[in-house]
C-alpha positions in Angstrom: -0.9 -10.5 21.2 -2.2 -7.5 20.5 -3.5 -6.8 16.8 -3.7 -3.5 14.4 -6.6 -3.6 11.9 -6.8 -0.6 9.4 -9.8 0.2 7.2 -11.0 3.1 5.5 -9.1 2.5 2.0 -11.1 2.6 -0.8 -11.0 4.3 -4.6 -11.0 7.7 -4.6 -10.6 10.2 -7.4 -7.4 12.6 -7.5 -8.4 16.0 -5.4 -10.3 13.8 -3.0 -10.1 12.5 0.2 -10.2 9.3 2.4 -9.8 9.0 6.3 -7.9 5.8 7.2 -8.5 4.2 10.4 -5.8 2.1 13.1 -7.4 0.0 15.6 -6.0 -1.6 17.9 -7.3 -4.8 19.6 -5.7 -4.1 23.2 -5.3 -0.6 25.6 -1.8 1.1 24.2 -3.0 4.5 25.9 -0.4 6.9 25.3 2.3 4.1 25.8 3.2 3.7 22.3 4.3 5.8 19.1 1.9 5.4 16.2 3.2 5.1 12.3 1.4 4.9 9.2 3.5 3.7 6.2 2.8 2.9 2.6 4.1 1.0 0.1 3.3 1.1 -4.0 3.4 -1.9 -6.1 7.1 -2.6 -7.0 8.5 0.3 -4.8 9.7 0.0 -1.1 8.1 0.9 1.9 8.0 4.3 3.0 7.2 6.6 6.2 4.2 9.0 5.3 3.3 10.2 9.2 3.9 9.3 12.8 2.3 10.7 15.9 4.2 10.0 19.3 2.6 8.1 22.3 1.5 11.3 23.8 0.1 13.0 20.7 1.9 16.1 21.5 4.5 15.4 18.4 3.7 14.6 15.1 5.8 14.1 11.7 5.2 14.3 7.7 6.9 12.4 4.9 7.7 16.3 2.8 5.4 14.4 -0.1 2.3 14.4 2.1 3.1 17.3 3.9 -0.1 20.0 4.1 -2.3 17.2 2.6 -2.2 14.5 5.5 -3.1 15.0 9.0 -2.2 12.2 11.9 -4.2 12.0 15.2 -5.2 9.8 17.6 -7.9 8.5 20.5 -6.0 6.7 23.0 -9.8 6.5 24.9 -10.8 4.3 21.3 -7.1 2.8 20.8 -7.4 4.3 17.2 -5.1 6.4 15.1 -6.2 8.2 12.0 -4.9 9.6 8.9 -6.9 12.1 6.9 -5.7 12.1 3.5 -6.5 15.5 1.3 -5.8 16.2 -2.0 -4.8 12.8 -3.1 -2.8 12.1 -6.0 -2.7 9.0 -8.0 1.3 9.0 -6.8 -0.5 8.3 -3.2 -2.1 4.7 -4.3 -0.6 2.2 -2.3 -1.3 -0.3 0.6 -1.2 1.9 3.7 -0.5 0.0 7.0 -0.1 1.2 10.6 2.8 0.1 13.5 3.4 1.1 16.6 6.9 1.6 18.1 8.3 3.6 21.4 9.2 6.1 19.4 8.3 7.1 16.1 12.0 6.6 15.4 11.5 2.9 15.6 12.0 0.1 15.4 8.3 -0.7 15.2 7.1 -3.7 17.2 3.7 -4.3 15.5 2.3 -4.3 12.3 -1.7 -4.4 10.8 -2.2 -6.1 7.3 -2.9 -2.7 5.3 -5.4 -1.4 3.8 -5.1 -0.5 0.6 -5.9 3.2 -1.5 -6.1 3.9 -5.3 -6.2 7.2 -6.7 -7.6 7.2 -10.1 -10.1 8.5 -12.1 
């Protein structure tokens, strides 16, 4: 079955910036959309980006928008998110999915990995 594994979380402090990482353990290609969501302790899940199976369309949560950028390497099977700027509002446990669409639903999930902000 094929498997997500993020990394790249880590502490940062606010104003700086971490590069998250989606790999996946079988060839997607362009086949499928890619999502990255978060979720803060106590809070519900939310979208922050998704990039669509051909790369050619991506979309921002408004919160993130000019900070984060989404890409991909369909040649690696890895997605990224470059986080800018970050905020302490941004810590969470960020986790990828991919889907068809970035619309949803999403058919598989990686464990999270997970990013404080804080000085």
């Amino acid at each position: 079955q094929l498997q997500l594994v993020e990394s790249g979380g880590g502490l940062v402090q606010p104003g700086g910036s971490l590069r998250l990482s989606c790999a996946a353990s079988e060839v997607i290609l362009d086949y499928y959309a890619i999502g990255w969501f978060r979720q803060a302790p106590g809070k519900e899940r939310e979208g922050v980006s998704c990039i669509s199976a051909n790369g050619g369309s991506t979309n921002y949560a408004d919160f993130v928008k000019g900070r984060f950028t989404i890409s991909r390497d369909n040649a690696k099977n890895t997605a990224y998110l470059q986080m800018n700027s970050l905020e302490p509002e941004d810590t969470a446990v960020y986790s990828c999915a991919l889907g068809r669409l970035c619309t949803g639903p999403y058919d598989y999930w990686g464990q999270g990995t997970q990013v404080t902000v804080s000085s």
